[in-house]
C-alpha positions in Angstrom: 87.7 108.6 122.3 86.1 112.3 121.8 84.9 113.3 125.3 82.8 115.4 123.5 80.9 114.1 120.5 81.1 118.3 118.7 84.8 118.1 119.0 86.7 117.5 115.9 88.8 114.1 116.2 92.7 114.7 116.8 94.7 112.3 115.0 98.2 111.8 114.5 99.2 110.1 111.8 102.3 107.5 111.3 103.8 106.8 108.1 107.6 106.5 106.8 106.6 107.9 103.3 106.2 112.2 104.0 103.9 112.4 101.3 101.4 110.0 102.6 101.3 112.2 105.7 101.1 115.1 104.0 98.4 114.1 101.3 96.5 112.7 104.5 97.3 115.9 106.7 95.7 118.1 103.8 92.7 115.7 103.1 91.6 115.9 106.7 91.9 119.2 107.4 90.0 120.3 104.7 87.5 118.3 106.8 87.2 119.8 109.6 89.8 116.7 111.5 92.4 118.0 113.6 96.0 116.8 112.5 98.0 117.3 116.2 101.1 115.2 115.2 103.3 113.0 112.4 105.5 110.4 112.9 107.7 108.2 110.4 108.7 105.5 112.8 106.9 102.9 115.0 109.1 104.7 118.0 108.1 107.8 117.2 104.2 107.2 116.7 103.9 105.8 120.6 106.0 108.7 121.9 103.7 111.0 119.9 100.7 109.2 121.3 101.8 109.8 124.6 102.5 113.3 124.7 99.7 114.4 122.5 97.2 111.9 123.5 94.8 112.2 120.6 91.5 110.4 119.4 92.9 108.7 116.4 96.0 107.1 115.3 96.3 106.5 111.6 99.0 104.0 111.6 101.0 102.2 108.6 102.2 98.9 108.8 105.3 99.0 107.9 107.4 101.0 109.1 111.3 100.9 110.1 112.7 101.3 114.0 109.0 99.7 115.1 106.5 98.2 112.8 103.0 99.6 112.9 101.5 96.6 114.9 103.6 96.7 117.7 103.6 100.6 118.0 99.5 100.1 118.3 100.3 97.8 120.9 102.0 100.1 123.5 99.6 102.4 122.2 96.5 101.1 122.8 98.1 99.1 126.8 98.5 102.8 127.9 95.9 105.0 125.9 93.2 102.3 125.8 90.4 105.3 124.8 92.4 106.0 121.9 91.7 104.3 118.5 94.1 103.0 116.1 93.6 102.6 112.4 96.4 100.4 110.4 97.0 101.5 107.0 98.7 99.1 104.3 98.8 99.1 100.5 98.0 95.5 100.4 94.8 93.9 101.2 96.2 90.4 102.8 94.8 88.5 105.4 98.1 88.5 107.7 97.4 92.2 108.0 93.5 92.3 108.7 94.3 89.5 111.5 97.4 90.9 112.1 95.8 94.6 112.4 92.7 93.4 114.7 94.9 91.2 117.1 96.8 94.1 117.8 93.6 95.8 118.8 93.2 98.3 116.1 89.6 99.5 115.1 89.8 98.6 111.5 92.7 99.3 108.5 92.5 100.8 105.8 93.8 100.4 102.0 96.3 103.4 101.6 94.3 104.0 98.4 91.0 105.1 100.2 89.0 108.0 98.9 89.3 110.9 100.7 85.9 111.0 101.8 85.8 107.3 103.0 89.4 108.1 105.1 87.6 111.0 106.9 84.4 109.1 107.0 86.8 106.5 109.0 88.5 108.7 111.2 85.0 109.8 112.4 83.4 106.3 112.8 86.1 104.9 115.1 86.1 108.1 117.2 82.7 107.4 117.9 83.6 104.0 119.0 82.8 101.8 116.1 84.9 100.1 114.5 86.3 99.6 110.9 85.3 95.8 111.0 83.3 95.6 107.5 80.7 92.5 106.4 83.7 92.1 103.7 86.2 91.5 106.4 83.9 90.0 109.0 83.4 87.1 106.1 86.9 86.6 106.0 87.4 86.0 109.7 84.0 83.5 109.7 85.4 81.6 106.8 88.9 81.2 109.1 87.2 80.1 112.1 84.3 78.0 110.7 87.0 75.9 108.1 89.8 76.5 111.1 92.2 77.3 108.4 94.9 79.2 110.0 95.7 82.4 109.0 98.8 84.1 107.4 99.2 86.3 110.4 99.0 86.3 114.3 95.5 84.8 115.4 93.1 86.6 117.4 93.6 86.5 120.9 90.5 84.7 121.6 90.1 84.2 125.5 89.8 80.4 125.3 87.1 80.2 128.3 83.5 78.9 128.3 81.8 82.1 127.6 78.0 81.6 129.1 75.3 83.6 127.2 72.8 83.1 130.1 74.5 86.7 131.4 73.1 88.5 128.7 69.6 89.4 128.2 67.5 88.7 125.4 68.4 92.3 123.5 71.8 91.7 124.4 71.8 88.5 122.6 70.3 90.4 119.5 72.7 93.2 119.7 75.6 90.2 119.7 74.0 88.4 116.6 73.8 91.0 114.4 77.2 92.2 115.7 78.4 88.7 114.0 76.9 89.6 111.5 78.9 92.3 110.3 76.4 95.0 111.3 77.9 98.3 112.6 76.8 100.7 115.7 74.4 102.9 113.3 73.3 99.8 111.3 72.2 98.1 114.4 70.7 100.9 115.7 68.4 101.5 111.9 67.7 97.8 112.5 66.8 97.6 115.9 64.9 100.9 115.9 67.3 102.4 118.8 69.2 105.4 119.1 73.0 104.5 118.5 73.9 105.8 122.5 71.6 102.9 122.9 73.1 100.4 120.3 76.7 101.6 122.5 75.6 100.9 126.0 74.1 96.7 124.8 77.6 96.5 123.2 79.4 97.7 126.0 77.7 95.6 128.5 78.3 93.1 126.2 82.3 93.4 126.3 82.0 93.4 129.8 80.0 90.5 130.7 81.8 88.2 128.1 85.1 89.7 128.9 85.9 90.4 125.2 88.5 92.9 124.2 86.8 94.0 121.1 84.3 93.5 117.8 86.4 91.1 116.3 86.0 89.1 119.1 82.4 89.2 119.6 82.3 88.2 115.7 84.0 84.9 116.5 82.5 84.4 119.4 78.9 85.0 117.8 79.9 81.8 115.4 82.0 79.6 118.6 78.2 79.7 120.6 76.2 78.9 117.7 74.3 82.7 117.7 75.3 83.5 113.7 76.1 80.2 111.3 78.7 80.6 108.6 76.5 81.1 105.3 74.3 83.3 106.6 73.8 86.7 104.8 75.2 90.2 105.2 74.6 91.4 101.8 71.8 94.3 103.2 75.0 94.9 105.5 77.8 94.9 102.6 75.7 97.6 100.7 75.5 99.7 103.6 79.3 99.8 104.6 81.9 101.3 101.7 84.6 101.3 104.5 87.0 98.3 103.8 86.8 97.1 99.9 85.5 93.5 99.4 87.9 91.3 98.2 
């Protein structure tokens, strides 16, 4: 993550297909994003993550040697400040669950508008995440029907987790994290500033011992906080991240 918030976000960015990194490399830099590395290969991403250590790793899928999602692994066990986003041109399940139990911030369809893929690259350096209503529905409906997913599940710590730690804002903050709301939604909500919004969620993780948003999403449904059915449209008109499907 940015050490400091002026800087401009270096990402590398991992595809097999040389004119998706190129069209990418040119979109963000007419942005103002700093493009520090390529890589066409799984291998190659993680050895460019470790020697260039950016903010942001935009990451395809598939890709031969080493598939995106275990490249993001290694990644994210030895550079767990930066942030991955997984890139596919097909919006399945396998690869949102896939994606997010690999520990990436988000993914991203490979036909995202320019604007919305730097808009992307500058939410998750931030520490948000690309975890849209859209996409927070989909996991609810999983766990709430316990239909099992087309991919790897999320690694859900399967211990008691005991709410009692968190204080009544905390609780809040969690809610609406089920919810689908993101940092700067929860902030306009809540009437905080989002440094604020940051340090609930990250006391959050730490009390609970959860890795991540997509955790706290389930675990906002396991404990009861957030019932399936109940609305994130206001949410889902605020966030053009990740298309709804």
């Amino acid at each position: 993550m940015t050490t400091h918030p002026e800087a401009a976000p270096r990402v590398v960015i991992a595809d097999d297909q040389e004119l998706v990194r190129t069209g990418f490399r040119m979109i963000l830099t007419a942005r103002g994003i700093d493009v520090v590395g390529e890589a066409d290969n799984g291998a190659e991403a993680v050895a460019a993550a470790r020697r260039l250590r950016p903010d942001v790793v935009l990451m395809d899928i598939r890709m031969p040697v080493m598939d995106g999602l275990q490249a993001a692994r290694r990644i994210l066990a030895q550079l767990p400040d930066c942030r991955v986003i997984m890139l596919t041109t097909f919006d399945l399940d396998q690869y949102v669950y896939a994606a997010l139990a690999a520990g990436a911030s988000g993914f991203l369809l490979k036909d995202v508008t320019p604007a919305h893929l730097a808009a992307a690259v500058h939410l998750v350096d931030t520490g948000d995440a690309l975890l849209a209503p859209s996409i927070t529905r989909r996991l609810v409906e999983r766990f709430a029907t316990g239909t099992p997913t087309a991919g790897p599940a999320l690694a859900v710590p399967a211990v008691h987790r005991d709410l009692a730690a968190l204080t009544p804002r905390e609780r809040e903050v969690l809610t609406l994290m089920g919810r689908g709301l993101s940092n700067s939604e929860l902030a306009q909500k809540l009437t905080l500033s989002e440094a604020t919004v940051k340090t609930h969620v990250a006391r959050i993780f730490a009390k609970l011992s959860l890795r991540d948003r997509a955790q706290a999403v389930v675990l906002a449904y396991e404990t009861g906080l957030v019932s399936p059915g109940e609305s994130t449209d206001a949410a889902d008109a605020a966030d053009p991240m990740v298309s709804s499907t």
